[in-house]
Steps between C-alpha positions, in 0.01 A plus 500: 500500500800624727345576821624914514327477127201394694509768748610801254247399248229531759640870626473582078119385534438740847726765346238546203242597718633840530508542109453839399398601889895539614626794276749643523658158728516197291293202596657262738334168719668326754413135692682397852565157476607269841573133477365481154160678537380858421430664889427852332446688110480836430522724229534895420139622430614917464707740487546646924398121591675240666777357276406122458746406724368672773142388397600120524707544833159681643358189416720262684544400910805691573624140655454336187696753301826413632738236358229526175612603119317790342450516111450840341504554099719800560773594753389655801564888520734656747349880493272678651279635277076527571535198693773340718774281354480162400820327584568616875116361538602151351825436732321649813245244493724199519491384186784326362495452058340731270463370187484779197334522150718766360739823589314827532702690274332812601813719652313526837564122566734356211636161777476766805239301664669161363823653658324558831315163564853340411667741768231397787605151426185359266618291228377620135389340236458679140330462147226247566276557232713768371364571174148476623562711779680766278212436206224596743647832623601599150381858540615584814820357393518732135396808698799507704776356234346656190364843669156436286187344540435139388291598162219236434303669158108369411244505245211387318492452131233373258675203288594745216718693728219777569527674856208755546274666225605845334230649689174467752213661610549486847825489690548194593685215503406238184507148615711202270571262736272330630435473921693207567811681353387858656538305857838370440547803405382679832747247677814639329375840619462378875853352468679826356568815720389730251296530137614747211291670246551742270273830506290432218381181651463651842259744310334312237417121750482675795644138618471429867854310490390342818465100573176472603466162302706333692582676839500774689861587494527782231802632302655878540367674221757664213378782218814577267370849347253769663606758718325388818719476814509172637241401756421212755364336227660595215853550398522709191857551335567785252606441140671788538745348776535144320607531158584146465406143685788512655491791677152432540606167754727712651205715627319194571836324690445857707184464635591120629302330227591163452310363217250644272241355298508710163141454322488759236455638320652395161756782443592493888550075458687542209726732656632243734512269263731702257725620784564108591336593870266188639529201642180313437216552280143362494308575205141353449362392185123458417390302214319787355626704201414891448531672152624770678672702779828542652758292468683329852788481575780273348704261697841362366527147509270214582304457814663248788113370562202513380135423744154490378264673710191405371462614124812722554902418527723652695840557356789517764821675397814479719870619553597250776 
């Protein structure tokens, strides 16, 4: 492995750390390196926190820092925004190469800061790990070009295509997968800045929608119906004001919401699906079979993977 491979790869590991913690910034890691040894790592834990630039150069002797290269899996910022600018902070410290994952095509930067560091005299180097760099910022990346959300959709179905029973007793939710698949599934909800439901499953699971299976770090919650005004806890978007999925991203895209986990229910799924809007899907499929119920959703096309969690599979649809 190329030695800035080495390096990048490991600011892609620290950068993960802040996965689903940083919204709205993307995720980002950065390691110091002087005469071929990491001196320093840090990484962006939240949104209002050091940038991880300025968390690794907190970590490092302000001696050592100069003559040393800095690696960073996205180019430093040059704004001032809720914290101080990333690029004067590099060059002030002595430091002489930065070596960068990928552009920040978000207008704000867009080669501003790659501009500067070149301008205080620090040679830069560009698209190490490009792809990977690009891959792992892939929301923060749609927001801003596509003015929507990254759309990931998910469900549970019973291996005759069954998604919830016509009706219940008691209002709430009716479990198909089993718990192996619901705590994968509570660690696509920690990763995504916000879950969407429909108003009939808001009412009739009274679902949590929170990630308690797997961490701490919860999801904004989304109702699409109702006539609630949205709450710290609750966002709740009119039918009235979104007549189609379009315009309902566009609300989304207004409120800063980068990516949204869509689990249900069927009609809201479908939706998306018919209007051509996601970009990943995870469906879960039991080895059970009802006589019975409502139908899920259908996706066009075959699955890209599919991963047995326990009795059940996972079935992984994807654009990219």
């Amino acid at each position: 492995m190329k030695i800035h491979e080495k390096f990048m790869e490991r600011c892609l590991q620290l950068a993960k750390n802040g996965w689903g913690t940083t919204y709205p910034n993307p995720m980002v890691g950065c390691v110091i390196v002087k005469d071929g040894k990491i001196i320093a790592e840090g990484w962006h834990h939240h949104a209002g926190g050091p940038h991880a630039e300025a968390h690794a150069i907190m970590q490092a002797k302000a001696d050592e820092l100069k003559g040393a290269t800095l690696y960073v899996n996205l180019e430093p910022c040059n704004h001032i925004g809720r914290t101080g600018a990333c690029a004067p902070l590099v060059a002030s410290h002595g430091i002489t190469t930065v070596v960068i994952g990928c552009v920040d095509s978000n207008k704000k930067v867009n080669g501003s800061g790659i501009d500067y560091l070149k301008g205080q005299g620090l040679k830069v180097i560009t698209g190490v790990l490009e792809q990977e760099a690009q891959a792992l910022n892939k929301r923060f990346f749609r927001f801003h070009r596509d003015k929507r959300p990254h759309l990931v959709l998910k469900w549970a179905q019973t291996k005759n295509q069954f998604f919830a029973p016509h009706s219940k007793e008691i209002n709430r939710p009716v479990w198909i997968s089993n718990a192996y698949s619901r705590q994968h599934a509570h660690s696509l909800r920690s990763k995504e800045q916000a879950i969407l439901v429909g108003h009939n499953t808001w009412l009739e699971d009274q679902p949590k929608l929170t990630a308690y299976r797997w961490n701490e770090n919860n999801p904004t919650k989304v109702v699409l119906g109702g006539s609630q005004r949205p709450t710290k806890e609750v966002l709740w978007i009119q039918r009235n004001r979104v007549d189609t999925v379009g315009e309902l991203l566009h609300e989304l895209y207004k409120n800063d919401i980068q990516s949204v986990l869509v689990e249900g229910g069927a009609k809201t799924l479908q939706q998306f699906i018919d209007a051509d809007l996601w970009d990943e899907c995870y469906v879960y499929q039991s080895p059970n079979d009802w006589n019975e119920g409502l139908k899920a959703p259908r996706m066009p096309g075959n699955p890209k993977s599919l991963t047995e969690y326990g009795t059940d599979e996972l079935l992984y649809f994807s654009k990219e």
